[in-house]
N, C-alpha and C positions, 0 to 999 in steps of 0.2 A: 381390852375392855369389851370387845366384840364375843371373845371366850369361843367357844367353837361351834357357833351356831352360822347358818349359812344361807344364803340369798338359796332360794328354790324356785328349780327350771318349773313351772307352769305355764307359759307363754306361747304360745302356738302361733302358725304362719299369719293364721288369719287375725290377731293378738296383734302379733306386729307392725301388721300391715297398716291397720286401722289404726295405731300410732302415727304412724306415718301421715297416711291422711289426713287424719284429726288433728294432728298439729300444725296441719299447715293450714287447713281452710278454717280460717276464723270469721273474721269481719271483713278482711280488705277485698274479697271477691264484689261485695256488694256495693262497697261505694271506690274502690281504688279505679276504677274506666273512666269515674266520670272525669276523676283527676287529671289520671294520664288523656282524655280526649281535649283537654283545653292546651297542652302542652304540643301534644301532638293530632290534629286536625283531619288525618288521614286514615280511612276506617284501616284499608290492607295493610298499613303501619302500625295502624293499633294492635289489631291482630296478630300480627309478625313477633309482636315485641311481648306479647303473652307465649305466642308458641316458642320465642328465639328464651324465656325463660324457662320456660319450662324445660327443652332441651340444657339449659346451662344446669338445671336443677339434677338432671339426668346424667348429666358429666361429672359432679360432684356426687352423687351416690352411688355409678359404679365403682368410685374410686377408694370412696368409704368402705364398699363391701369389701375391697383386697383387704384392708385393715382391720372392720370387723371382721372377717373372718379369723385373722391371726390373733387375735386378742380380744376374745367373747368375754368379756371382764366388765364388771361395774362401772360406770363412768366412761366410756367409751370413745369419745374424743379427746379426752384427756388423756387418757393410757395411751391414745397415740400418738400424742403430740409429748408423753412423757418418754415412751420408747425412741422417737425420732428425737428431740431436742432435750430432754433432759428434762430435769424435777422445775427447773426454775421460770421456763416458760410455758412447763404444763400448769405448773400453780395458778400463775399469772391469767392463764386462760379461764380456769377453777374460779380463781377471783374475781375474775368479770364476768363468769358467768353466774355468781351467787349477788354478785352487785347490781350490775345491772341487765345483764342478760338475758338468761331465764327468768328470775324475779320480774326484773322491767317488763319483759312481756306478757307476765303472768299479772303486774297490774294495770295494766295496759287494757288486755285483754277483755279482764274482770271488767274495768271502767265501760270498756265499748258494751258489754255485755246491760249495765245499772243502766246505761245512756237509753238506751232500744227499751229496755222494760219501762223506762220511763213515759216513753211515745206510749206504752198504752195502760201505765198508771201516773200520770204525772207527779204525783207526792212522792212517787221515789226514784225522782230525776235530780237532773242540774241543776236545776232552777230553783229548787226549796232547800233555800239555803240555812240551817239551822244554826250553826255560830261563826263566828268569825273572830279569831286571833292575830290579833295587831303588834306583832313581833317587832315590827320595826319600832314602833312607838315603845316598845317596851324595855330596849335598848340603849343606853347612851350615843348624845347621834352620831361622835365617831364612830361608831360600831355598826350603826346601823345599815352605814353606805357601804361595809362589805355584803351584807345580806345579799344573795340574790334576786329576782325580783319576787320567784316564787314564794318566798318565805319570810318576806315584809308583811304581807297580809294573807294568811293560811285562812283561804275559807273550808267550812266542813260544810257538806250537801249530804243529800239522803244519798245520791249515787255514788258517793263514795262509800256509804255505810253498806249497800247492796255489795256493792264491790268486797269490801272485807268477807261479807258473809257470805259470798259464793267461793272463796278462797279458802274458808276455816271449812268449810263442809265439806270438801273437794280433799282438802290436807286431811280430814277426819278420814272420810272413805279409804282412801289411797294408804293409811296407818293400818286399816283393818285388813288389808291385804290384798298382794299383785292381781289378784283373779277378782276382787272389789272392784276395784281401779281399772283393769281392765275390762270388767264389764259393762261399766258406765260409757268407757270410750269406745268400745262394741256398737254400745248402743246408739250414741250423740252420733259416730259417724256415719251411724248406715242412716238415721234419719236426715243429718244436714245432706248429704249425698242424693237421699230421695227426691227430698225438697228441691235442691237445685236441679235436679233430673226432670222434674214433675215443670219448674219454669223454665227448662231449656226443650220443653218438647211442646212447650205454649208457643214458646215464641217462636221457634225453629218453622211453626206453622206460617208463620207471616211473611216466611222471608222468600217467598212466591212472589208475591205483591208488594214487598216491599225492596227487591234484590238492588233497586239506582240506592239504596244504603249502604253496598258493603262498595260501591265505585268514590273518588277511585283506588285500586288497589297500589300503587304507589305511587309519591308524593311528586309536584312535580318540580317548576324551579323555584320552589322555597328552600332546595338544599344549598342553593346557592347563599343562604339570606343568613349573615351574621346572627349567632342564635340559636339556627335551625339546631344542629347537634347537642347542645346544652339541653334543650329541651326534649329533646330524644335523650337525653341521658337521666333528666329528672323525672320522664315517663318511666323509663326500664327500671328505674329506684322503684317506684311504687311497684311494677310487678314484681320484681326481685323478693321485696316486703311479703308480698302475699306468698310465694311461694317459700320463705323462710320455716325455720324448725323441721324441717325432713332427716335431721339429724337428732334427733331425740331418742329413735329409738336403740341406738349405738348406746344410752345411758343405760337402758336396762339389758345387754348383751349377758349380764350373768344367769337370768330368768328368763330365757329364752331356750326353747329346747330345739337340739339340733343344729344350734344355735352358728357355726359353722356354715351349714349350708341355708338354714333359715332367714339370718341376718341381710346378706347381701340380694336374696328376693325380695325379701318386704321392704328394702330402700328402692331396688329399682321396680318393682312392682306397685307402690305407693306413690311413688313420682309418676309414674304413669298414668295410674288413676287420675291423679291433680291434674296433669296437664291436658288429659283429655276434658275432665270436669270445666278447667278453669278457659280453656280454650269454645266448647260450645255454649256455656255460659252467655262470654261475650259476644258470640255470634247473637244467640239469640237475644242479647241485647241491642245489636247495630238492627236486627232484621224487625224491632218495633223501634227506634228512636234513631233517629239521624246522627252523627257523632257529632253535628252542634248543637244537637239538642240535647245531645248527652253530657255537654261541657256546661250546659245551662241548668242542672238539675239543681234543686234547691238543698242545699249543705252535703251536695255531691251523692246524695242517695239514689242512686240510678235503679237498683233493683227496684225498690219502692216504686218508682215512677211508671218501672214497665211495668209490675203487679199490678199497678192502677190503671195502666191501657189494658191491658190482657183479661182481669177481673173484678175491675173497678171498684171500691173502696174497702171490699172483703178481701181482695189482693195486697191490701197495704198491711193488714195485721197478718196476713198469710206470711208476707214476707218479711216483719216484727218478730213475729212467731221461730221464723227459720233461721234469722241472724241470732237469735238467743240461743238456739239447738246446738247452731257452729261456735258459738264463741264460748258457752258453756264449755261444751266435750275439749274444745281449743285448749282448754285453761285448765282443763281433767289430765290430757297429754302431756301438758309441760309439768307439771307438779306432779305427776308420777312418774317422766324422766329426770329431773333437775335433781332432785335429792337423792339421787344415786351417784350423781357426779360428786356431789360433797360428801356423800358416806365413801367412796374411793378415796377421795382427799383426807381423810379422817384416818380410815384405812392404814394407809402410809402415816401419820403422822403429822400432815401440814394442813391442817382444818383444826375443829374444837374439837375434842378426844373425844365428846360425848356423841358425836353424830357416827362414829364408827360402830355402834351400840345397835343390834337389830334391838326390835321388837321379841320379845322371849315366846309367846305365844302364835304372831304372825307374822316372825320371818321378816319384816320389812321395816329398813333405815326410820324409824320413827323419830329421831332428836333430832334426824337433818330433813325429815319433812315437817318437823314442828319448826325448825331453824329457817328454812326456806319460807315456809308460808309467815312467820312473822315476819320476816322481813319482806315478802313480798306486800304486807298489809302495810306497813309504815310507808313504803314507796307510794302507795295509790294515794298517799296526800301530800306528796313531795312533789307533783304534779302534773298537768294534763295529759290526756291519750298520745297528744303528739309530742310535748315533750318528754315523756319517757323513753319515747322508739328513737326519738335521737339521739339520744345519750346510747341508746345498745347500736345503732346500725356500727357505727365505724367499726366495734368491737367485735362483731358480731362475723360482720365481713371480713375481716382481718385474719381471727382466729381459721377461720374456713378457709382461705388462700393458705394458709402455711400448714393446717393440715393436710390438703389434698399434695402442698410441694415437699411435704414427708414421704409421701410413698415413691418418687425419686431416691430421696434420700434412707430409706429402707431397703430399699432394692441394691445400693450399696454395701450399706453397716450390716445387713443382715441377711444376705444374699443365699442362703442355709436355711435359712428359718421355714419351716414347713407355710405351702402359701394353700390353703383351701380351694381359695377363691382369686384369679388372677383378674386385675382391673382392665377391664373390654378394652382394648383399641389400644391400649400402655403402646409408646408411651406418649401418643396424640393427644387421646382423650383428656387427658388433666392437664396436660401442656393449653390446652382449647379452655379448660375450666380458669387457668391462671391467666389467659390471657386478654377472658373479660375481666375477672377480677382484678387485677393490678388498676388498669385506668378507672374503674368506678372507684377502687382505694382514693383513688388521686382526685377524680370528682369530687367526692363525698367532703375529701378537706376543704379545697377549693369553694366546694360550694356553702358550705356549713364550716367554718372553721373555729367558730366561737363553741359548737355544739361538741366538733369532734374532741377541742382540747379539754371540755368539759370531761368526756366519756372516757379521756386518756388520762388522766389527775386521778379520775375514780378510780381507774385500773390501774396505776402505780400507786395508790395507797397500800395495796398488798405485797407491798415490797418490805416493810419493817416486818408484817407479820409471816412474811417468807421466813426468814430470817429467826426471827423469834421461834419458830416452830422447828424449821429446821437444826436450830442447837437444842432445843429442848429434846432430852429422851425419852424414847419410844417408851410406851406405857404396855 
């Protein structure tokens, strides 16, 4: 159906990279400290558990780059997780990542994005609720007590309407072509990166006078104290969160040039960037606000709070202003990786045929980024910012552990296979990436177990459509 038209390499180092970044610093740089400081009380803990992510993020992307390099292909975690395990657990992945994964975070995103614009228009916030559907009522009432609770009473607000239409205009660009789509996330990133630059050399001044803020640097006998590590585990959740999607630009490996040796710089290069970003950040976060002052912020917006110490109430739309920039460009990165993973899926055969389809003029998956963005619009009212992330973490985390324990298992089956790019430190390094992973696996149920079997039911729904696809002939 595709007929012999073909993804085109335009994408360059700096292309990539900026994928990279763009996708990972969204929204949670600026409220996710306040979170993690009520959990965790210890500034040098705080800090630990930013930089001990950002290294974990760094262990997973060199491990990535051995694989993109062998398979600069469309889709890019999936070709590796289809190479390593086969068609039925790369699907699977494919399927939660058009469910709730890319999508979920792509309305998610969009949402935190209507939320901030709303602080400085309030008619197109949360609060201006414009109708309300009473589903439950509308139902027979045995029926009704399956509903869950979200979709007893579907409210529609303008910030979800914002939300749609940063999604449809983003899916438009991204259809007009790779170097569109790229130049927007060019652009979103070098300014959110400014912005956070520009409030990490404010506050980075204070921390002279302020330095009994970053004491003390670790915790003392609270480790003793039933708790303590639970809450050390639901702080490294929230950084983990922020530093997610560094894996996006693996999606577009086909439109990447040089793409071999291009790939596996712009993961570990990109990661880098974040974690030095996300790491002075929150320095100069501790070096204006105390970390209990930081757990006291009001609806956990700490940036906010220091903009208002550092520039007083023109610092608060400054940093309005700079959450829109990042969760914009955020939400430009996933929806011009995501619908590469499902034009792959298509490709093969286990998708809808029609997303296998370029664009005849501009080269780029257009039915799987029309496919993508609607369904990532009907999500932003299936609802809130945090119920959506909970439904993708479990999945999200999962799919990432068993890719990075494919390149083990690569190294095996495929032992031949021309390697570009060999994974730094093989074979510590990912052995180190699985061995935080696995116990947060086990957290996440433990602590969320209603949410994860939610995210797990999603993701085996594409098990009939496995199936159905896979007997059907190739077109």
């Amino acid at each position: 159906m595709a007929g012999t038209q073909q993804l085109q390499r335009r994408l360059r180092l700096f292309d990539a990279t900026t994928i990279v970044v763009g996708s990972m610093i969204g929204s949670a740089i600026f409220v996710a400290p306040s979170i993690m400081a009520k959990s965790v009380q210890t500034p040098g803990l705080l800090l630990g558990l930013w930089v001990f992510g950002g290294l974990f993020t760094i262990l997973g992307a060199v491990a990535y780059g051995e694989l993109a390099a062998m398979w600069p292909h469309a889709g890019g975690q999936y070709v590796f997780l289809r190479e390593a395990y086969g068609n039925f657990w790369a699907f699977l992945y494919g399927w939660a990542n058009f469910l709730v994964i890319q999508t979920g975070f792509n309305a998610a995103v969009a949402i935190a994005f209507a939320k901030y614009l709303g602080v400085l228009i309030p008619e197109l916030g949360e609060d201006n609720v414009l109708a309300v559907v009473p589903l439950g009522d509308l139902l027979p009432a045995a029926w009704a007590g399956y509903l869950p609770d979200l979709l007893r009473r579907v409210e529609i607000n303008s910030a979800q309407l914002v939300a749609c239409a940063v999604i449809a205009l983003l899916t438009w660009i991204n259809v007009r072509g790779v170097r569109h789509g790229a130049f927007v996330q060019n652009l979103f990133t070098v300014l959110k990166v400014a912005a956070l630059a520009a409030l990490c050399v404010a506050g980075l001044s204070k921390a002279g006078a302020n330095a009994a803020n970053f004491l003390p640097l670790a915790p003392g006998k609270e480790v003793l104290q039933a708790g303590f590590l639970a809450g050390v585990a639901v702080a490294l959740s929230k950084a983990l969160f922020a530093y997610d999607a560094w894996n996006t630009v693996t999606f577009v490996a086909e439109e990447v040039r040089d793409s071999e040796r291009t790939l596996p710089r712009a993961l570990l290069l990109g990661s880098l960037i974040t974690t030095v970003v996300y790491v002075l950040t929150n320095i100069a976060y501790l070096a204006v606000l105390p970390v209990a002052d930081m757990a006291q912020v009001e609806e956990n917006r700490v940036a906010q709070a220091v903009a208002a110490v550092l520039f007083g109430k023109f610092g608060v739309t400054l940093v309005v202003a700079a959450i829109l920039i990042s969760t914009f460009g955020c939400v430009n990165g996933m929806i011009l990786g995501g619908a590469r993973v499902y034009y792959a899926m298509a490709r093969q055969g286990l998708f809808f045929r029609r997303c296998a389809a370029l664009h005849p003029r501009n080269a780029t998956p257009a039915v799987a980024l029309l496919y993508e963005g609607v369904w990532s619009i009907v999500l932003v009212f299936a609802g809130s910012y945090t119920k959506l992330l909970t439904f993708s973490t479990f999945a999200s985390v999962f799919f990432g552990g068993l890719t990075v324990a494919g390149v083990y298992l690569l190294r095996v089956k495929q032992p031949a296979r021309p390697r570009p790019y060999r994974c730094w430190g093989y074979p510590i390094t990912p052995a180190l990436y699985l061995l935080v992973c696995v116990p947060f696996l086990i957290y996440v149920v433990l602590g969320e177990p209603e949410a994860t079997l939610s995210g797990l039911v999603l993701v085996l729904t594409g098990i009939p459509f496995y199936w159905f696809w896979r007997r059907k002939p190739a077109q």
